[in-house]
C-alpha positions as CSV (number, residue, x, y, z in Angstrom):
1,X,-79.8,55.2,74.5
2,X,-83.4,53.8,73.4
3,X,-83.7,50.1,72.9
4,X,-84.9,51.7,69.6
5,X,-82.0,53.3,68.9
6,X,-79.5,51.0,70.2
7,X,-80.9,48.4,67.4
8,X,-80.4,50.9,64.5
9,X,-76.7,51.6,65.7
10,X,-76.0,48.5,65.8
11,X,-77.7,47.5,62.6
12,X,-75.7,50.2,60.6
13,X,-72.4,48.4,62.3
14,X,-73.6,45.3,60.9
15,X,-74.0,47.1,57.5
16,X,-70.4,47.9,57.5
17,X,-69.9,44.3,58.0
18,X,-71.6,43.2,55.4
19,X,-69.2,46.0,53.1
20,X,-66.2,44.3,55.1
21,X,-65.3,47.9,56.5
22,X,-62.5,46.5,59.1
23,X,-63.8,49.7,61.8
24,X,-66.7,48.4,61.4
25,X,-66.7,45.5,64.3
26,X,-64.7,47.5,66.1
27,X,-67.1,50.2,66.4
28,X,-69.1,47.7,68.9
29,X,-69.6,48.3,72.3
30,X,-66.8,46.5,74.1
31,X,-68.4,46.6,77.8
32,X,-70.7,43.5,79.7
33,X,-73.0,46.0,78.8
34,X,-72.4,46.1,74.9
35,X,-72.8,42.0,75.7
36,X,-75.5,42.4,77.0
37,X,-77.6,44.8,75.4
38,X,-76.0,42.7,72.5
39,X,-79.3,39.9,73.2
40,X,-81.9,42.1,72.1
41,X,-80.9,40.7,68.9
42,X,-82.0,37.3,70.4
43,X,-85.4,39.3,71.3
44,X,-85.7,41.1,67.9
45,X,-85.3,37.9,66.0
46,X,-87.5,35.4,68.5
47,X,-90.5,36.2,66.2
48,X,-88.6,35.5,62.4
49,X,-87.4,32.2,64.4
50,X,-91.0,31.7,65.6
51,X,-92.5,32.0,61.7
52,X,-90.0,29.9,60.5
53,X,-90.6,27.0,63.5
54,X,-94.4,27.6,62.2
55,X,-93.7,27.0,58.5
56,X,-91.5,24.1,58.9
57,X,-93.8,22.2,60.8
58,X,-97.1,23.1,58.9
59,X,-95.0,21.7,55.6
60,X,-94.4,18.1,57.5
61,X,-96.5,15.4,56.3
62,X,-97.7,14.5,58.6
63,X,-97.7,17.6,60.4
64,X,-96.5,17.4,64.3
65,X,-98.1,20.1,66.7
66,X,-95.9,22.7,66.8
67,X,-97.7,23.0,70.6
68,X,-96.0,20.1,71.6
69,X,-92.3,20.7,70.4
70,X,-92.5,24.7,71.3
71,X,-91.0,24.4,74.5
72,X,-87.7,22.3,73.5
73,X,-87.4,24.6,70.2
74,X,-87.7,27.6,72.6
75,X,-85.1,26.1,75.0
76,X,-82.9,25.2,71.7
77,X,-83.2,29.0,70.8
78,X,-82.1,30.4,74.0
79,X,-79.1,27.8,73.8
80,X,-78.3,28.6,70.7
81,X,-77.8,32.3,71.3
82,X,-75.6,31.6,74.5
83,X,-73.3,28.8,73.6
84,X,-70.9,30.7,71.5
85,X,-71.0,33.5,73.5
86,X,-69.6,31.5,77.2
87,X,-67.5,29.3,74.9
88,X,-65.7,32.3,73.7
89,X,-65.4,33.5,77.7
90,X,-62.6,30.9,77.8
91,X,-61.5,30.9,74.6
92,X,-60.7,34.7,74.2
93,X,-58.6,34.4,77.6
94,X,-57.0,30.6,76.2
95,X,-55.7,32.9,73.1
96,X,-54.8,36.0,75.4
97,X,-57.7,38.9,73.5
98,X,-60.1,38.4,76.3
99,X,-59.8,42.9,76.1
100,X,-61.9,42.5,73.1
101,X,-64.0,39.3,73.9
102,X,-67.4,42.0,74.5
103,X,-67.2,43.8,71.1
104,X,-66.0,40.5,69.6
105,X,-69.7,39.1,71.1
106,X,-71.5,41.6,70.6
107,X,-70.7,42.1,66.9
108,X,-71.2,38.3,67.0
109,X,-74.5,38.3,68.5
110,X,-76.0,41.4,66.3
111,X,-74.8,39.6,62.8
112,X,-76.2,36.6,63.9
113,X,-79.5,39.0,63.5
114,X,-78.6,40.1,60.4
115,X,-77.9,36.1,59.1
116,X,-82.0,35.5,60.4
117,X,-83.0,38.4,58.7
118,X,-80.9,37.3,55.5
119,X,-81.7,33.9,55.5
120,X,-85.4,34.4,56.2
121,X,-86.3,34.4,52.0
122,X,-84.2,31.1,51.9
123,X,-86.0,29.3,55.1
124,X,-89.6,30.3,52.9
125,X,-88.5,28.4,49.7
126,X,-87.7,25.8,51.5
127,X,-91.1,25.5,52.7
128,X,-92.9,26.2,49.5
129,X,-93.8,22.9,47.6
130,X,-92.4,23.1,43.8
131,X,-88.7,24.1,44.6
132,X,-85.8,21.8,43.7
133,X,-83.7,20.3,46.2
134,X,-80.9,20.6,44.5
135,X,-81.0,24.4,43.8
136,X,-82.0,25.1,47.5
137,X,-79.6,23.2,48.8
138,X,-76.5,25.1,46.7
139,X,-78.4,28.0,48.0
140,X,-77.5,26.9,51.5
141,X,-73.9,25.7,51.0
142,X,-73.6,29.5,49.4
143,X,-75.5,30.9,52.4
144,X,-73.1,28.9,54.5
145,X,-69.8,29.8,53.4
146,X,-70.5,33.5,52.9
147,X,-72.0,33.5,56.6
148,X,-68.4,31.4,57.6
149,X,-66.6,34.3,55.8
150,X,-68.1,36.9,57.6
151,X,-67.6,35.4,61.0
152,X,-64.3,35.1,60.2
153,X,-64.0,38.9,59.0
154,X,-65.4,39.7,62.5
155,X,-63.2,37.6,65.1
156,X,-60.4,38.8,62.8
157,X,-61.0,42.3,63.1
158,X,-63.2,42.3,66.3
159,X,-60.6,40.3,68.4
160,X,-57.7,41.8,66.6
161,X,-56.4,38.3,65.9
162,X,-54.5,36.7,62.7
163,X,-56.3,35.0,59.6
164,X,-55.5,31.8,60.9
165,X,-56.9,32.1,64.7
166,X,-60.0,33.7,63.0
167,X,-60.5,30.9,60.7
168,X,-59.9,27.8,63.5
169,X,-62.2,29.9,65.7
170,X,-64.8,29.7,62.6
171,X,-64.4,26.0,62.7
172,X,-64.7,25.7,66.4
173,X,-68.5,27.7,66.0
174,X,-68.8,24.6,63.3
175,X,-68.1,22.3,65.6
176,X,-70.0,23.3,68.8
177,X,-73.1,24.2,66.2
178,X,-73.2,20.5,64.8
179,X,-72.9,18.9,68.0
180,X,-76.0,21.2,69.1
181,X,-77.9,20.3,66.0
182,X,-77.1,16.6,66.7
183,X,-78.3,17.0,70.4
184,X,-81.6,18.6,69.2
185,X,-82.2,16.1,66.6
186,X,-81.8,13.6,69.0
187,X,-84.2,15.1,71.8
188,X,-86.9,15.5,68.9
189,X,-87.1,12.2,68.1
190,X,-87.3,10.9,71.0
């Protein structure tokens, strides 16, 4: 299959998340392969990530050369889209579904496309001078909660596992994404 048309097929899976269709993280590839191929979501959404690195830092006052920080926001990015991923190696086997740990990940991997893709009208209002704080910052709580609910829809019907393993897997992600978030905010001010 295409790169081409690998993305579309996995973009209409994603679709049928976004409908919560249970099939519809199952119908992900569950081979090393499927993980895999599963990064050219990374790839496809390097240059929405780029745009939105470009914006944030043009809207700074002052501004900081985006030159200077690219390399550590680049390095962030990578880590960002392999954390979860080699946390949930372990993790899958800890709770015994390690069968379905590739289509788990690669579902994972391809909605985390869709959530740039999504979010990407939210990230440009909150560049844009004249919008309240207030009313972009409920949009992100939403934004956050309906993103938590979806990744809880797909380890629960990707990995097969009960409400409550796919909601304290949820919080896990949480956890391992703040720490990250505290680590890079701590590099960039350095």
């Amino acid at each position: 299959m295409s790169p081409l048309a690998e993305i579309q097929a996995n973009l209409r899976n994603v679709i049928g998340i976004l409908r919560f269709d249970p099939q519809a993280p199952k119908r992900f590839d569950n081979t090393p392969s499927g993980v895999a191929h599963s990064f050219l979501a990374a790839a496809v959404g390097l240059p929405i990530y780029l745009m939105v690195l470009k914006g944030s830092f043009a809207a700074m006052v002052p501004s900081p050369g985006l030159a200077h920080f690219l390399p550590v926001m680049l390095l962030y990015y990578v880590i960002e889209w392999l954390i979860w991923p080699n946390l949930m190696d372990g993790v899958s086997r800890w709770i015994g579904r390690e069968k379905f740990y590739c289509r788990y990940v690669a579902a994972y991997n391809w909605f985390a496309l869709a959530q740039m893709i999504l979010m990407l009208p939210y990230q440009i209002a909150m560049m844009t001078p004249g919008f309240s704080l207030p009313g972009i910052a409920a949009v992100g709580l939403f934004a956050t909660m309906a993103f938590a609910l979806y990744e809880w829809f797909i380890a629960r019907h990707a990995l097969e596992v009960p409400g409550r393993t796919a909601f304290g897997l949820v919080m896990l992600n949480l956890l391992a994404g703040l720490l990250l978030l505290q680590i890079k905010a701590l590099q960039l001010s350095l």
